[in-house]
BALUM-786231 format. One record per residue: chain; residue number from 1; x negated, y, z negated of N, C-alpha, C, CB in turn; residue in one letter. Coordinates in steps of 0.001 Angstrom, whole numbers. Glycine has a CB too. Example, Ala and Ser with C-alpha at 12.3 -4.5 7.8 and 13.67 -1.06 7.14 Angstrom:
<rs>
chain / n / n_x / n_y / n_z / ca_x / ca_y / ca_z / c_x / c_y / c_z / cb_x / cb_y / cb_z / res
A / 1 / -13190 / -5690 / -7800 / -12300 / -4500 / -7800 / -13200 / -3300 / -7800 / -11308 / -4473 / -9046 / A .
A / 2 / -12850 / -2250 / -7080 / -13670 / -1060 / -7140 / -12900 / 30 / -7870 / -14084 / -598 / -5725 / S .
</rs>
This chain:
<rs>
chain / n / n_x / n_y / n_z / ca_x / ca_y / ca_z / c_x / c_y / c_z / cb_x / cb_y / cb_z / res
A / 1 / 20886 / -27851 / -37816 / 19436 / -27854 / -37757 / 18942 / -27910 / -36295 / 18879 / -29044 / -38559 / X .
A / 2 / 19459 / -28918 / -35647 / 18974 / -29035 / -34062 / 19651 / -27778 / -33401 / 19538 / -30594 / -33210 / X .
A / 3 / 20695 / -27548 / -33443 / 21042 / -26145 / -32867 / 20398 / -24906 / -33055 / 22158 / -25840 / -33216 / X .
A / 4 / 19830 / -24863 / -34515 / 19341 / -23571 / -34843 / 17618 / -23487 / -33660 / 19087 / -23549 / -36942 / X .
A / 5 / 17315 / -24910 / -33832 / 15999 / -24881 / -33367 / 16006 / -24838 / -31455 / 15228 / -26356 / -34103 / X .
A / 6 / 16772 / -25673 / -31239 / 17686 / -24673 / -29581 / 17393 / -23169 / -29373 / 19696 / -24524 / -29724 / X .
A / 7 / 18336 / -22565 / -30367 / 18677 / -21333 / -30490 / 16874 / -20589 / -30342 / 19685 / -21136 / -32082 / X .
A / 8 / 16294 / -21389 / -31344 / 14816 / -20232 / -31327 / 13871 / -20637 / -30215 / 13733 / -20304 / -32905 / X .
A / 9 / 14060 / -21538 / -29556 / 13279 / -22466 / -28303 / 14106 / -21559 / -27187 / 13654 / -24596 / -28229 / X .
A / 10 / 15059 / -21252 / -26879 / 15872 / -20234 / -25817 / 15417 / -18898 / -26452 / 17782 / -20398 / -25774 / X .
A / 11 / 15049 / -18428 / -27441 / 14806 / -17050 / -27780 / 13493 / -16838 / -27299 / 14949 / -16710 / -29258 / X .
A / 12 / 12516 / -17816 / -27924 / 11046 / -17804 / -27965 / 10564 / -17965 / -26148 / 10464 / -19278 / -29112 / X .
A / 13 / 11142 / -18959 / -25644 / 10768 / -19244 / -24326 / 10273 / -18230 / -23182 / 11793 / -19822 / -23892 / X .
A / 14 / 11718 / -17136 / -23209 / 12288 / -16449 / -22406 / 10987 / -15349 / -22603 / 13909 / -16111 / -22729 / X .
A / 15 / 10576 / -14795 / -23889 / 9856 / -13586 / -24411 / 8445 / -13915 / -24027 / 10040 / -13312 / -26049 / X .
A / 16 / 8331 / -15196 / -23955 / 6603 / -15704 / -23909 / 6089 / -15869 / -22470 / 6321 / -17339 / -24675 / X .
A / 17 / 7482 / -16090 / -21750 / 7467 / -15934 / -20346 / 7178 / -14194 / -19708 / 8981 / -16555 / -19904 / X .
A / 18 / 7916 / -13567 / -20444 / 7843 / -12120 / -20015 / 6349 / -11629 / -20584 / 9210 / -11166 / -20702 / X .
A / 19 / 6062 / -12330 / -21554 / 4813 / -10955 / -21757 / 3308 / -12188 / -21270 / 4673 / -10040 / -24238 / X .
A / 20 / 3607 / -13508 / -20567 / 2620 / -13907 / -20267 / 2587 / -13712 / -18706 / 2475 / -15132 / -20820 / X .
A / 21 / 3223 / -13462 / -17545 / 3446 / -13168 / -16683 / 2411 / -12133 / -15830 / 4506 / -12930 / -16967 / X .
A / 22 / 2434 / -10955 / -16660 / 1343 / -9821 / -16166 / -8 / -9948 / -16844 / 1865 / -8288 / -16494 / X .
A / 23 / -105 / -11029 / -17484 / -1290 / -11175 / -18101 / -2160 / -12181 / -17036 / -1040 / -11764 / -19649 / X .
A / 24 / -1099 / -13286 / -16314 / -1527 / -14030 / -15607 / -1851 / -13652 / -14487 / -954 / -14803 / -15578 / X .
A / 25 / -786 / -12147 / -13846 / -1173 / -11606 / -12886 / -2959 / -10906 / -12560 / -140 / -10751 / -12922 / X .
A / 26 / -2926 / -10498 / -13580 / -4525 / -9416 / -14143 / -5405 / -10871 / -14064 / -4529 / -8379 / -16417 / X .
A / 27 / -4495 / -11612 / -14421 / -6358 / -12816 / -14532 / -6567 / -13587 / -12637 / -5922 / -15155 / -16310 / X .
A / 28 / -5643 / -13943 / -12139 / -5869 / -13512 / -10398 / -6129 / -12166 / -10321 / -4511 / -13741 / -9340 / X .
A / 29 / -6238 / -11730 / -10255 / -6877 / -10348 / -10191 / -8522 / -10158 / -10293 / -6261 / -9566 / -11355 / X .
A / 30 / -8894 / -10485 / -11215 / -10189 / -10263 / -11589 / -11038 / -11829 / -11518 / -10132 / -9529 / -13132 / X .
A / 31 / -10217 / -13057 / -11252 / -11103 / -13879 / -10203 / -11221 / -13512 / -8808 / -10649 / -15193 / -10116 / X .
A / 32 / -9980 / -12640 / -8310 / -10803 / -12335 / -7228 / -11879 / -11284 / -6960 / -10073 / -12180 / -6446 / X .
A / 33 / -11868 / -10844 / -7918 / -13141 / -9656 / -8300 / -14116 / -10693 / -8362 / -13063 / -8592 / -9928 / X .
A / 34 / -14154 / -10735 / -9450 / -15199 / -12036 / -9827 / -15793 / -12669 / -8303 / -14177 / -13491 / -10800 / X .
A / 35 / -14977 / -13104 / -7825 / -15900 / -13769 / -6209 / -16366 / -12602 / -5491 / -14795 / -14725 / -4871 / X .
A / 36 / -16189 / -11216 / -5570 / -16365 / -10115 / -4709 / -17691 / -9861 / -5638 / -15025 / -8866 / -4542 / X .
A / 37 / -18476 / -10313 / -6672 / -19728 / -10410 / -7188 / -19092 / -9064 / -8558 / -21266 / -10002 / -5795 / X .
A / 38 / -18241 / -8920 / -9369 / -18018 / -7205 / -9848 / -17232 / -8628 / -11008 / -16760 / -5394 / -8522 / X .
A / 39 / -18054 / -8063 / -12107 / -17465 / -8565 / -13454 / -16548 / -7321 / -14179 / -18813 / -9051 / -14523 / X .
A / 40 / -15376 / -7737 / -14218 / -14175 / -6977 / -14675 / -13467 / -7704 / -15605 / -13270 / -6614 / -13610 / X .
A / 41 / -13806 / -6662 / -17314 / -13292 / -7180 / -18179 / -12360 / -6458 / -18870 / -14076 / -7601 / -18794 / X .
A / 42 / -12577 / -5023 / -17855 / -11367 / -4307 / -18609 / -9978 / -3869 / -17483 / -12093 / -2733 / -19375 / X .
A / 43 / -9610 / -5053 / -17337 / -8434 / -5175 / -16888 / -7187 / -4420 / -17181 / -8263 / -6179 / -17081 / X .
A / 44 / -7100 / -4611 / -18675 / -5994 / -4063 / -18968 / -5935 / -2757 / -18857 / -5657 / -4376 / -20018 / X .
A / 45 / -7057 / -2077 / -18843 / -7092 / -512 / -18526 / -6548 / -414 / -17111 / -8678 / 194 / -18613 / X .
A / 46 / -7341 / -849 / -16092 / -6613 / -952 / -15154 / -4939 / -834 / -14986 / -7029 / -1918 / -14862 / X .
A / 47 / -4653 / -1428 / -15635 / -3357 / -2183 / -15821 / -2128 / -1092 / -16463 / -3685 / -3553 / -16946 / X .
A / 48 / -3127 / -822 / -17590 / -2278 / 792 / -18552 / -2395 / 2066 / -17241 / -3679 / 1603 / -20549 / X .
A / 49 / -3665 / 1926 / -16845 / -3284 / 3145 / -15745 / -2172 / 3261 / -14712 / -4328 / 3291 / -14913 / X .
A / 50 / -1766 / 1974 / -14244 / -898 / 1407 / -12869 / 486 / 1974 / -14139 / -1118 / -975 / -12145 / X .
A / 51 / 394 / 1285 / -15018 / 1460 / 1616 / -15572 / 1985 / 3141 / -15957 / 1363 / 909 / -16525 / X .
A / 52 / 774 / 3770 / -16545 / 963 / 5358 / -16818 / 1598 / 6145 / -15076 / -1010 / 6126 / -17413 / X .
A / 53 / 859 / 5466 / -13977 / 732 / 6232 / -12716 / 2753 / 6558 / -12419 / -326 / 4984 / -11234 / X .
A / 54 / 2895 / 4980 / -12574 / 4194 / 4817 / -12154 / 5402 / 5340 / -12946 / 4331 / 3546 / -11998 / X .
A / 55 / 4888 / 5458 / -14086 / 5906 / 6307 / -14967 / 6212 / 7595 / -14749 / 5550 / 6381 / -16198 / X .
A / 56 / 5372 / 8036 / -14272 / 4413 / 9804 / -14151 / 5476 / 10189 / -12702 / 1828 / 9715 / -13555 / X .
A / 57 / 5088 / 9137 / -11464 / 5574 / 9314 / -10644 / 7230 / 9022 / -10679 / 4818 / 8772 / -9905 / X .
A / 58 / 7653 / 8077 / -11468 / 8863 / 7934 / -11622 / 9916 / 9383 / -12392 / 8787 / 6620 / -12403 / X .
A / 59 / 9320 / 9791 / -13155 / 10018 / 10099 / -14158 / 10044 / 11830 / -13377 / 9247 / 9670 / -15849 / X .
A / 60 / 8317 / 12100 / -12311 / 8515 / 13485 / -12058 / 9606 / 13459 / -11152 / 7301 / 14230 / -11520 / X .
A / 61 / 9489 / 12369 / -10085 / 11018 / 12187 / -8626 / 11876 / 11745 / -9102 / 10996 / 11170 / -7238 / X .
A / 62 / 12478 / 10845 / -9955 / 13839 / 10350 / -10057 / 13643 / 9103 / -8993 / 15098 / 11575 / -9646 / X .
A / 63 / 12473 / 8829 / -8784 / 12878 / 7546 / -7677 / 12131 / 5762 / -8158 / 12003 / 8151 / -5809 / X .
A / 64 / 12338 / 5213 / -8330 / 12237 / 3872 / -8595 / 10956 / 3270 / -7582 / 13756 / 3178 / -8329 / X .
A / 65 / 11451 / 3702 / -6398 / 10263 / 3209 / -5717 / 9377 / 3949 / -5435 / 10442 / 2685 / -4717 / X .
A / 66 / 9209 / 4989 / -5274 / 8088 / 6027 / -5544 / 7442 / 5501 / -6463 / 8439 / 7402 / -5935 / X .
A / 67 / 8240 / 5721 / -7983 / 7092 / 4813 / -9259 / 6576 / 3521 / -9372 / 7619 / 4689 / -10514 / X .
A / 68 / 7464 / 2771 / -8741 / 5935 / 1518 / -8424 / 5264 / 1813 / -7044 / 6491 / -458 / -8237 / X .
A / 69 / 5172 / 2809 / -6187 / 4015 / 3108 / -5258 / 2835 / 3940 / -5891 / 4555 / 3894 / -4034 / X .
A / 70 / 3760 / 4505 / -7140 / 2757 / 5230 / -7816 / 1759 / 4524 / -8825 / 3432 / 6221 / -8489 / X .
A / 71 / 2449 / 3322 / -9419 / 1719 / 2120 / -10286 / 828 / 1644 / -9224 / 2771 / 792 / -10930 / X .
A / 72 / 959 / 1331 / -8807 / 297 / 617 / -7349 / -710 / 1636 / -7079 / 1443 / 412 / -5854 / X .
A / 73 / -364 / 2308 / -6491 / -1785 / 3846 / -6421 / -2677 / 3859 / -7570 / -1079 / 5701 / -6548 / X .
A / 74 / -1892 / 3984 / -8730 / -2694 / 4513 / -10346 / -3862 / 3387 / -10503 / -1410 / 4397 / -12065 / X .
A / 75 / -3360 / 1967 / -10461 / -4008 / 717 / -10751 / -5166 / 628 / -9859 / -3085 / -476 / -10589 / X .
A / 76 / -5216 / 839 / -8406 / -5983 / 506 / -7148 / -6943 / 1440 / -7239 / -5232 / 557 / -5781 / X .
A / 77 / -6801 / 3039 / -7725 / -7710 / 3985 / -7726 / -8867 / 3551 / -8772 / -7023 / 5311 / -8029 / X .
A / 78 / -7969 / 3241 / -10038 / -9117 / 2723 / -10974 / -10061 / 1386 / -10466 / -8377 / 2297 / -12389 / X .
A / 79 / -9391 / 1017 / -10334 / -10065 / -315 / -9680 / -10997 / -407 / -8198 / -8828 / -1247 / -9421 / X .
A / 80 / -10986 / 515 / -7673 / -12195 / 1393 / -6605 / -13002 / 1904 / -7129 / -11860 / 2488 / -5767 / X .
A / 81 / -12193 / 2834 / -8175 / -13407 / 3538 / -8894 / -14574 / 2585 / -9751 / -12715 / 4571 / -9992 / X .
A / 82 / -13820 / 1970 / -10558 / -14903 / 1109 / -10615 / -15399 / 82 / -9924 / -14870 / 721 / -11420 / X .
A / 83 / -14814 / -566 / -8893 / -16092 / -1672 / -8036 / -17053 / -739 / -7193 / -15289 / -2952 / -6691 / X .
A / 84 / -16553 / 545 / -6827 / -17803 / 1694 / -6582 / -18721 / 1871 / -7169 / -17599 / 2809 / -6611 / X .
A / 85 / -18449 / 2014 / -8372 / -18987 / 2320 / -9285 / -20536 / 1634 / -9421 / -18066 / 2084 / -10222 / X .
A / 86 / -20212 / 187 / -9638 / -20560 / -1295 / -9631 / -21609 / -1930 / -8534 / -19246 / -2013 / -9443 / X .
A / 87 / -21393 / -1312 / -7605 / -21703 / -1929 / -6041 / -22976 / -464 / -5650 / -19714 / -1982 / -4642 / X .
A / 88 / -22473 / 379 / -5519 / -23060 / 1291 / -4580 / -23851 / 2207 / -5744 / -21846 / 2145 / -3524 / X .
A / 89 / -23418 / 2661 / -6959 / -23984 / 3552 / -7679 / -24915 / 1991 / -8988 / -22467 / 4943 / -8378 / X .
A / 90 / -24761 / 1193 / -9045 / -25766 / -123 / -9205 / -25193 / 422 / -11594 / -28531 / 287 / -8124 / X .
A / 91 / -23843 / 671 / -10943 / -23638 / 942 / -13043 / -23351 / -686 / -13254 / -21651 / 2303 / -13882 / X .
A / 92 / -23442 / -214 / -14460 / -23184 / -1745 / -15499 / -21673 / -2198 / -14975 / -23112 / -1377 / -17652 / X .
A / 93 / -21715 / -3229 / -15019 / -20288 / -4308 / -14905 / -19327 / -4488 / -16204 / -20826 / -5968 / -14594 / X .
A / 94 / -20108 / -4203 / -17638 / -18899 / -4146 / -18036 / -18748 / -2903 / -18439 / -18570 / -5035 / -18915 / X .
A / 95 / -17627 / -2089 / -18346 / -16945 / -1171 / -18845 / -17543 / -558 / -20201 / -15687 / -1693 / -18959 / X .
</rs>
């Protein structure tokens, strides 16, 4: 009984760590938006784009680091585009 519950406390731990990680990243993220005056609630779009960018770029070069310069690019463009958006063209804040 105590072993089995080990067993699912080492299973469960490890998984809740991995998928809470980039969630925590995105939420620094958008407090620091948040102090830059730009309410950002659609993060995760952001987030799917960085991810689509880097795949795109990965998968067209064969290179690893190209595709996270390309996640990195994909994520930052959206995220200009909209605090531009926000700031200078006076659009709505949320998405």
């Amino acid at each position: 009984m105590v072993m089995e519950l080990i067993g699912a406390i080492e299973t469960f731990l490890p998984a809740a760590l991995r998928q809470a990680v980039p969630l925590t990243l995105a939420g620094i993220g958008v407090s620091f938006a948040e102090k830059a005056g730009i309410l950002n609630i659609g993060e995760e779009g952001v987030m799917l784009s960085g991810a689509f960018g880097g795949f795109m770029v990965a998968f067209l070069t064969g290179n690893l680091w190209l595709g996270m310069l390309g996640g990195m690019l994909g994520g930052l463009l959206i995220a200009m585009l909209h605090g531009f958006m926000c700031i200078h063209c006076r659009a709505n804040h949320l998405p």
